[in-house]
C-alpha positions in Angstrom: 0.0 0.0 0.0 1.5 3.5 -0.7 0.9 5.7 2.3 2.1 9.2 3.4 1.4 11.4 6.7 -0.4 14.9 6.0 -2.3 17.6 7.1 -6.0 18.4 5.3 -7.2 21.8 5.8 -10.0 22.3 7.8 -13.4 22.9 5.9 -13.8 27.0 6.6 -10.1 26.8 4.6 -11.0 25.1 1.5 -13.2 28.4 -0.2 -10.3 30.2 0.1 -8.1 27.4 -1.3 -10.4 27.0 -4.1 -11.0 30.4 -5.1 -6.9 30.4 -5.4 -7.3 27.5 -7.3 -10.1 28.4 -9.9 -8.0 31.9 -10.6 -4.5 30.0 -11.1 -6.6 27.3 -13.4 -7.3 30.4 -15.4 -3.6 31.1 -15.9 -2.4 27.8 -16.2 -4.8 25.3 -17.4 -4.8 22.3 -15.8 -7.3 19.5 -13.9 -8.3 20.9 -10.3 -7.7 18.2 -7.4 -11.4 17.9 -5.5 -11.6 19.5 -2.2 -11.3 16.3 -0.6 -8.2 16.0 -1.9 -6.4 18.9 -0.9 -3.7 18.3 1.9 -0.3 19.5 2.8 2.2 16.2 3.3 4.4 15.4 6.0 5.9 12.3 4.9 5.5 10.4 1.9 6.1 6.5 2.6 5.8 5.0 -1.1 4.9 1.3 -0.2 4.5 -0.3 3.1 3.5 -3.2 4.6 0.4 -3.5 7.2 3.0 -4.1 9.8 5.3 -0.9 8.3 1.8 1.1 8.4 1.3 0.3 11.7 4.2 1.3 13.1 4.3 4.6 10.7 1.2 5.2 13.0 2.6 4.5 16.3 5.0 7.4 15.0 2.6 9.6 14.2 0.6 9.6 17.2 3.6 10.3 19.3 4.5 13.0 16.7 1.1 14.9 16.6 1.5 16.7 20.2 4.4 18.3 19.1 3.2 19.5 15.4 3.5 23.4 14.9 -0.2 25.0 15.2 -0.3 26.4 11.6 1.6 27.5 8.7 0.8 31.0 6.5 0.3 30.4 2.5 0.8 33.5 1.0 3.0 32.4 -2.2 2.1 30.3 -5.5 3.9 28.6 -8.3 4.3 25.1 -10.3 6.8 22.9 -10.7 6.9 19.6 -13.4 3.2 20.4 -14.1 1.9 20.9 -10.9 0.3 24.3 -9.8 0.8 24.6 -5.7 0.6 27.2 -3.0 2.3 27.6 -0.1 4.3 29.7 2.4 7.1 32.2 0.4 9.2 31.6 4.4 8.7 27.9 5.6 8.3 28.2 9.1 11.5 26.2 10.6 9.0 24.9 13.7 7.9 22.6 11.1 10.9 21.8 9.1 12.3 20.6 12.4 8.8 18.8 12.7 9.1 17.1 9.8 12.6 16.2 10.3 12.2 14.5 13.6 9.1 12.6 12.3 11.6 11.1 9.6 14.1 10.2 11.5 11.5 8.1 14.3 9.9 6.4 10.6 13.4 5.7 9.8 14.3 4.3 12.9 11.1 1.9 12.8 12.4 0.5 9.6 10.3 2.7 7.3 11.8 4.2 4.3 10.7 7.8 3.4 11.4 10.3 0.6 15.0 12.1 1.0 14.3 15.2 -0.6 14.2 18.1 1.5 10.9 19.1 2.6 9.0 22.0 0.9 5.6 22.0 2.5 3.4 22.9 -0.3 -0.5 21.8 -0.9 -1.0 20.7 -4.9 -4.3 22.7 -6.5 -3.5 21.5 -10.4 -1.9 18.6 -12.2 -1.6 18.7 -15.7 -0.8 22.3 -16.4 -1.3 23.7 -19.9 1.8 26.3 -19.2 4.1 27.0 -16.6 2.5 29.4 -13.3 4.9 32.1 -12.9 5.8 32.1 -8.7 3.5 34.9 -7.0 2.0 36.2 -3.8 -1.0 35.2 -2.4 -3.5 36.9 0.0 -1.8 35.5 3.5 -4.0 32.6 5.2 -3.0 30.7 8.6 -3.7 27.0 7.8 -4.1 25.3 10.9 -2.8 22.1 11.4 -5.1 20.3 13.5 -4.3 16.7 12.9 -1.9 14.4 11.2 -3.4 11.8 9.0 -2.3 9.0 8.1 -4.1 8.2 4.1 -3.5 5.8 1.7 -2.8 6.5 -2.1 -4.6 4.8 -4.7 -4.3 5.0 -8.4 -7.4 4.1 -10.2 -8.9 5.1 -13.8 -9.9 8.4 -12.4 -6.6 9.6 -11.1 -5.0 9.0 -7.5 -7.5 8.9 -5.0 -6.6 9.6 -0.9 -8.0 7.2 1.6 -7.9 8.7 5.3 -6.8 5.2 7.2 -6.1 7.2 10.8 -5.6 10.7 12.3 -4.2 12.1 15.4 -5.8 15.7 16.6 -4.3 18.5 17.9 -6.0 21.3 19.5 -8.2 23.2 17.2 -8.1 26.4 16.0 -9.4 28.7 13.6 -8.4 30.0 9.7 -7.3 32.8 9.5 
């Protein structure tokens, strides 16, 4: 099963998220991931066994206390297709985050993607032409849970699966 850790924006986020996605579908073409798909990854772990997805959750949970309260996206771009938002200054509360949450999955045996993080959510796939990086109208995404979803790749496209989550504190968007 491929499986990665993320964050999914609360729902009084996702007009806001939208209405950046419909206006940089304009510029760039592109299919629009649903709502239900938006999220901001953590760790991606490719493909894991139940036990590895099991103990990717025992990690998680002991993670999720310590998971910063929220991150500003005020900043837009693509990459390899893709049309994204996120913050133009990643907060280094959640690098570090994200850093020690690798290096507990890598000590439980699991492998995860090397690349250096870039916390980003994805709004398009498929872009006609390349989105120019630009600002965005600040919003505080809160980051009330880490969830733990499963990726599956069907005739439709990739489809997210929520398999387990682990709340923080709520709060608002801002």
């Amino acid at each position: 099963m491929r499986a990665f850790l993320a964050c999914l924006p609360p729902p009084e986020c996702l007009a806001r998220l939208l209405a950046w996605q419909a206006g940089l579908r304009k510029q760039a073409g592109g299919r629009p991931l649903p709502a239900a798909q938006l999220h901001l990854t953590l760790a991606f772990l490719d493909d894991v066994t139940p036990l590895q997805l099991q103990l990717a959750a025992d990690c998680a949970e002991k993670a999720a206390p310590g998971l910063p309260p929220a991150i500003v996206l005020d900043r837009c771009g693509s990459w390899r297709g893709v049309g994204w938002c996120g913050p133009a200054r990643p907060p280094p509360a959640l690098g570090a985050w994200v850093s020690q949450l690798k290096a507990a999955l890598g000590a439980a045996g699991i492998a995860v993607e090397a690349r250096p993080y870039r916390p980003h959510l994805t709004l398009l796939r498929g872009l006609e032409r390349p989105l120019p990086e630009q600002a965005l109208p600040p919003l505080a995404l809160p980051l009330e849970e880490v969830t733990l979803l499963a990726s599956e790749l069907g005739a439709g496209g990739v489809r997210h699966h929520r398999l387990d989550g682990w709340r923080r504190a709520p709060s608002s968007c801002r």
